[in-house]
C-alpha positions, 0 to 999 in steps of 0.5 A, spaced: 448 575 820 455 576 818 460 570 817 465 567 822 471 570 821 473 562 821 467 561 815 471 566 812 479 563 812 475 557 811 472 559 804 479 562 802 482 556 803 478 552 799 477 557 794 485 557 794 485 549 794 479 549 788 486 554 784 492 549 786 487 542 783 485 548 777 492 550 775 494 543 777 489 540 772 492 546 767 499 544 768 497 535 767 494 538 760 500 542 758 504 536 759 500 532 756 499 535 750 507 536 750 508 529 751 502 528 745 506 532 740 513 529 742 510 522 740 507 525 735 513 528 731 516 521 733 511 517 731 512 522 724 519 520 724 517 512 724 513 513 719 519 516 714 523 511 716 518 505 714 516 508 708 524 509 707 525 502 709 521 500 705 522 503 699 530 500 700 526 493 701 523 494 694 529 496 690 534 491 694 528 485 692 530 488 685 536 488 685 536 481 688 532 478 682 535 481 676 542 478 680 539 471 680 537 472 672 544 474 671 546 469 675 541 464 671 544 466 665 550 466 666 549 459 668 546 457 662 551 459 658 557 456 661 553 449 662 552 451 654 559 452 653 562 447 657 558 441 653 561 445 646 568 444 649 566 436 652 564 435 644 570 439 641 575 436 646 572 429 643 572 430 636 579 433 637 580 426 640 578 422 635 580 426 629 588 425 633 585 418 634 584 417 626 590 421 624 595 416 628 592 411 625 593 413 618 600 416 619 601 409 621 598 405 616 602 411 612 609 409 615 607 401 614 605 402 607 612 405 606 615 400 609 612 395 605 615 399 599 621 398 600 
């Protein structure tokens, strides 16, 4: 027996139905595998910028710690020069101590001269 004209129609509009879903179906996976590969290219460009991070961490922890032993040598070296300064500066005291006193005594010896 021949199909009803309205099987037919009917077959037509679920096969046109299976079509849309199919090229819907198509067009999520296209989208999807868009939206993949814009993260992907994203997820490269994080990556580059950590490593760049990174490696600007690493020098800059570097540069900090040769600062710090410059700082600490230069320390050192002051607190050093500063005790030799302390020392001459008593030395200097005591010796203009000691020359006021025998220029004192100079002058009574030379008043007892007389």
């Amino acid at each position: 027996a021949p199909a009803e004209p309205s099987d037919t129609s009917h077959s037509c509009t679920q096969r046109a139905g299976k079509h849309d879903v199919l090229r819907e179906a198509q067009e999520t996976i296209k989208e999807q595998e868009e939206e993949l590969a814009f993260l992907s290219s994203k997820v490269e460009e994080l990556c580059v910028s950590l490593a760049n991070a990174q490696e600007e961490a690493a020098h800059y922890q570097s540069e900090a710690e040769r600062v710090q032993k410059e700082g600490e040598e230069l320390y050192t070296s002051y607190v050093t020069k500063s005790n030799k300064v302390t020392q001459l500066l008593a030395q200097h005291a005591q010796l203009t101590s000691a020359l006021t006193e025998r220029d004192a005594r100079l002058a009574q010896q030379a008043r007892d001269a007389e």
